[in-house]
NULORO-957061 format. One line per field, with one value per residue: x, y, z of N, C-alpha, C, O in turn. Coordinates in nm, 2 decimals. Example, Ala and Ser with C-alpha at 12.3 -4.5 7.8 and 13.67 -1.06 7.14 Angstrom:
! residues 2
n.X: [1.32  1.28]
n.Y: [-0.57  -0.22]
n.Z: [0.78  0.71]
ca.X: [1.23  1.37]
ca.Y: [-0.45  -0.11]
ca.Z: [0.78  0.71]
c.X: [1.32  1.29]
c.Y: [-0.33  0.00]
c.Z: [0.78  0.79]
o.X: [1.42  1.34]
o.Y: [-0.33  0.11]
o.Z: [0.85  0.80]
//
This chain:
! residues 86
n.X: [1.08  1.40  1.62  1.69  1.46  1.27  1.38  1.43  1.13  1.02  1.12  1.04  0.79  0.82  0.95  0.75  0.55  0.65  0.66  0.45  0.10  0.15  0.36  0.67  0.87  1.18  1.26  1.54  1.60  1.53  1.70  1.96  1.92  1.94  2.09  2.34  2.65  2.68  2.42  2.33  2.33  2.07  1.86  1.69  1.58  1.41  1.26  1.07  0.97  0.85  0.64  0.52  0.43  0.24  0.06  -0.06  -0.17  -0.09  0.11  0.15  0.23  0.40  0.43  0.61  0.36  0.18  -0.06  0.02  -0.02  0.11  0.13  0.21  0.41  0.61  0.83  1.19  1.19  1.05  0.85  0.72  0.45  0.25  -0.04  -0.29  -0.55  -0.83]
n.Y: [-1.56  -1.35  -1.30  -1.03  -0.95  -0.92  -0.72  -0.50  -0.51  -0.50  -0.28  -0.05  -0.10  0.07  0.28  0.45  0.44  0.62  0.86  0.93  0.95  1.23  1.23  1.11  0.79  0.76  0.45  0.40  0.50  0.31  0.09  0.22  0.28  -0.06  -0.19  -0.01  0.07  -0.10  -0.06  -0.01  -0.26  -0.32  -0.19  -0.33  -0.51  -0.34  -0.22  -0.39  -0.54  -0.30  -0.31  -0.49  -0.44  -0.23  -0.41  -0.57  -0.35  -0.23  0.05  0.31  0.36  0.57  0.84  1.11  1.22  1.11  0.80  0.51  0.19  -0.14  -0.36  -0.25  -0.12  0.05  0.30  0.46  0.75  0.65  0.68  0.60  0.59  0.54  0.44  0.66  0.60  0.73]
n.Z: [-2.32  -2.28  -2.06  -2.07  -2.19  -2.00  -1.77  -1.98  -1.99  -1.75  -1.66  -1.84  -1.76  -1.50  -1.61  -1.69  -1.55  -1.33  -1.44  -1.55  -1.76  -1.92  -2.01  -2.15  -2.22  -2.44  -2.58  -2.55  -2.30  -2.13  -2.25  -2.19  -1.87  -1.82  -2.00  -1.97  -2.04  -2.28  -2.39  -2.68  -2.78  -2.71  -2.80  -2.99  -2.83  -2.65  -2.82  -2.89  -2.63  -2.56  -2.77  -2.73  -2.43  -2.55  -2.69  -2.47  -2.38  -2.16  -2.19  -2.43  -2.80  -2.94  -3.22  -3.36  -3.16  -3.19  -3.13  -3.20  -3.38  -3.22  -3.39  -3.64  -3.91  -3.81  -3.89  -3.76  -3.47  -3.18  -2.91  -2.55  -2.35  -2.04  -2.02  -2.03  -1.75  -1.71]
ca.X: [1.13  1.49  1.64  1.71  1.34  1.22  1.42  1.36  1.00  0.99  1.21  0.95  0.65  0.84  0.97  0.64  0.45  0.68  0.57  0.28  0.04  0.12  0.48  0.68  1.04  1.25  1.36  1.67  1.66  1.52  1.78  2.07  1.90  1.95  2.23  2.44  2.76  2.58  2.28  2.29  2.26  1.94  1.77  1.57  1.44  1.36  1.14  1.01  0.92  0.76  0.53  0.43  0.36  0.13  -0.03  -0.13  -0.27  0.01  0.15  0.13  0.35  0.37  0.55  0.51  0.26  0.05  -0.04  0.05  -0.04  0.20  0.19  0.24  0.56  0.67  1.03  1.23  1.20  0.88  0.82  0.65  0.40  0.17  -0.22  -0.40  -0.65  -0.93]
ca.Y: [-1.43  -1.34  -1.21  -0.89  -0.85  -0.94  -0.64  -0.40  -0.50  -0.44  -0.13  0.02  -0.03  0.15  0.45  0.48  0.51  0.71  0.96  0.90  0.93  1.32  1.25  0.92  0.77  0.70  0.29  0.40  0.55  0.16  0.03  0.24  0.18  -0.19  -0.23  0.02  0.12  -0.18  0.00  0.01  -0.41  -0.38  -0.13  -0.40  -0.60  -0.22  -0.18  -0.55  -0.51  -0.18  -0.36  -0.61  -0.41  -0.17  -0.50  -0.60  -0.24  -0.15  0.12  0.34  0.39  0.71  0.88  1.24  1.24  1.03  0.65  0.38  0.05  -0.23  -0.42  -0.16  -0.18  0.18  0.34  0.61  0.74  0.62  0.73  0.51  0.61  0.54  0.46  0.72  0.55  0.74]
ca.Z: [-2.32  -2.25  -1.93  -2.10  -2.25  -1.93  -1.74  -2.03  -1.98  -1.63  -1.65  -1.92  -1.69  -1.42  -1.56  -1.78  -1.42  -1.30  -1.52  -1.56  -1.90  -1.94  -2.05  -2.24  -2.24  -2.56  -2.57  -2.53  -2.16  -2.08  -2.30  -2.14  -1.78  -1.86  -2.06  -1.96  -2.21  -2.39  -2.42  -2.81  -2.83  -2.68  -2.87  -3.08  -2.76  -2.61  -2.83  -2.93  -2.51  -2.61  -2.88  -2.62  -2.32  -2.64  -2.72  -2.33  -2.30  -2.01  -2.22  -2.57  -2.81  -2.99  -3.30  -3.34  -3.10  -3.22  -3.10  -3.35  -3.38  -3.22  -3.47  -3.79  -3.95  -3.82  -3.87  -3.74  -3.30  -3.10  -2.75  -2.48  -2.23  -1.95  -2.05  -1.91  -1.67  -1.76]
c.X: [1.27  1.46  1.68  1.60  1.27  1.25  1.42  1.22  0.94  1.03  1.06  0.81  0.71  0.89  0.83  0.57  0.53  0.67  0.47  0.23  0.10  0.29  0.53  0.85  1.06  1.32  1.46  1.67  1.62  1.65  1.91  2.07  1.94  2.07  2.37  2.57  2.74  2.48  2.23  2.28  2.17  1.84  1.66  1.49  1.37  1.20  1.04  0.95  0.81  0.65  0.44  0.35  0.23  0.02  -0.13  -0.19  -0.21  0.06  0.13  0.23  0.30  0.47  0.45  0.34  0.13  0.04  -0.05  0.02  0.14  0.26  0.21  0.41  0.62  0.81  1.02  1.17  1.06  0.95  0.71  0.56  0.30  0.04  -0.28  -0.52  -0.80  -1.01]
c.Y: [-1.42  -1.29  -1.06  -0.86  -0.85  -0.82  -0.57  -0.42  -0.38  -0.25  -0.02  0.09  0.09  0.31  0.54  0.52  0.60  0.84  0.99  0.94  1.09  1.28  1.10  0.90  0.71  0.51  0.31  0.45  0.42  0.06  0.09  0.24  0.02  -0.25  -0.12  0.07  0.01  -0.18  -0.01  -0.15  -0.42  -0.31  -0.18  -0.47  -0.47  -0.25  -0.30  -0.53  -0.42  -0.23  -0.40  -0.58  -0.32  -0.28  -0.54  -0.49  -0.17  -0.02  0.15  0.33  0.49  0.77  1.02  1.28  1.20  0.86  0.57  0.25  -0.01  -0.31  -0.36  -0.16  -0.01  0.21  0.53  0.64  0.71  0.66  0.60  0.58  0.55  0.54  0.54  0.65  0.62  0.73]
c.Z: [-2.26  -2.14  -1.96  -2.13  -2.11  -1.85  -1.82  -2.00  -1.85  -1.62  -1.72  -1.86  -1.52  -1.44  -1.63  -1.66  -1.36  -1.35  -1.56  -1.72  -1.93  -2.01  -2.11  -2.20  -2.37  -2.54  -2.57  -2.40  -2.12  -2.14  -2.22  -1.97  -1.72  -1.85  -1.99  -2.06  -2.29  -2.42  -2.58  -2.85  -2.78  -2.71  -2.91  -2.94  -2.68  -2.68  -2.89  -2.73  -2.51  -2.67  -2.76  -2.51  -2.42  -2.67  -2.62  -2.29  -2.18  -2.11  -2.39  -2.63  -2.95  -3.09  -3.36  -3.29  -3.10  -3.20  -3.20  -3.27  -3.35  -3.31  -3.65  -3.77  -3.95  -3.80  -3.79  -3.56  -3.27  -2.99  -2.72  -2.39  -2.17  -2.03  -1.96  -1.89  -1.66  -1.84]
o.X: [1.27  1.35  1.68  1.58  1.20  1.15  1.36  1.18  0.87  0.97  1.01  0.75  0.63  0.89  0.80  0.54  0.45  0.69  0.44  0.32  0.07  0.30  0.46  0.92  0.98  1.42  1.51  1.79  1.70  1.70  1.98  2.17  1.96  2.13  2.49  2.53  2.79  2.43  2.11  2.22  2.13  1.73  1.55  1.36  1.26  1.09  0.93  0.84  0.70  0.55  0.34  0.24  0.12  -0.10  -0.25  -0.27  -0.26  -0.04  0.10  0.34  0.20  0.59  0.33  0.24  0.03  0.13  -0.14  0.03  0.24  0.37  0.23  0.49  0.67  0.89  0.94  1.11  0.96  1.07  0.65  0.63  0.24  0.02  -0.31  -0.60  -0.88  -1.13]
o.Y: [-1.50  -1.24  -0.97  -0.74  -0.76  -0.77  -0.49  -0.31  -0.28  -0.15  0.06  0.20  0.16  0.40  0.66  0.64  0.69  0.93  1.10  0.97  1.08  1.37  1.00  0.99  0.63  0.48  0.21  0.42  0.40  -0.03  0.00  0.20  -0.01  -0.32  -0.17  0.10  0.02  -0.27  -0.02  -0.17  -0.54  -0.35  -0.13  -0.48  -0.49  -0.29  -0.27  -0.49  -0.45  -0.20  -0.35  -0.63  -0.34  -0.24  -0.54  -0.50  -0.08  0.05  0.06  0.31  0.48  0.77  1.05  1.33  1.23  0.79  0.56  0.22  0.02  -0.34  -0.43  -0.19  0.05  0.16  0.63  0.55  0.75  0.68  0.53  0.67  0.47  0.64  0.51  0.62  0.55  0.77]
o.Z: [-2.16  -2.10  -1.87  -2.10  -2.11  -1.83  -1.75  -1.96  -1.84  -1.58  -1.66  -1.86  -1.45  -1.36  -1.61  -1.65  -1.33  -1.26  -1.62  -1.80  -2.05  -2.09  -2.12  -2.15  -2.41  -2.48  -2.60  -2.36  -2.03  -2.07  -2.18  -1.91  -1.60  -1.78  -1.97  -2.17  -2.39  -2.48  -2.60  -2.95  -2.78  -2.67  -2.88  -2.93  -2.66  -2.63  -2.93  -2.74  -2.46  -2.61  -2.72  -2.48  -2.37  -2.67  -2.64  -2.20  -2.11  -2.07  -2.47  -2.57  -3.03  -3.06  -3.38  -3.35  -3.05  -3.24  -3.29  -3.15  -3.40  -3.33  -3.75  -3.68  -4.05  -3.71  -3.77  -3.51  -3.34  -2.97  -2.80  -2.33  -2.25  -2.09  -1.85  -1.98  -1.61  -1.82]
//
């Protein structure tokens, strides 16, 4: 895993708890977190991080409000959030 997916990773599971399950972040506030005014070359490992932490069960990932599969071949904005622990 790169040093970039590895800091998007991390980044994801922290603002995702910071919010906890009732709310999400866009891969882009981890990608511009991250990167910085190079925020837009890291879009794809954003959300390739995103997949991964949805696959381990740390986090959802969500398109119009609905949870999708990691590995479906979905287009167009996702949201990230927190598993709710109940």
């Amino acid at each position: 895993m790169a040093a970039a997916e590895d800091e998007l990773r991390t980044t994801i599971l922290r603002m995702t708890r910071e919010r906890g399950p009732a709310s999400s972040i866009c891969p882009s506030d981890a990608a511009r977190a991250v990167g910085g005014d190079g925020w837009r070359e890291l879009m794809d490992d954003a959300r390739e991080a995103a997949r991964r932490l949805a696959r381990e069960g740390a986090v959802e990932i969500t398109q119009k409000g609905e949870v999708v599969d990691p590995d479906a071949a979905w287009r167009g904005p996702i949201r990230i959030r927190a598993r709710d622990a109940s």
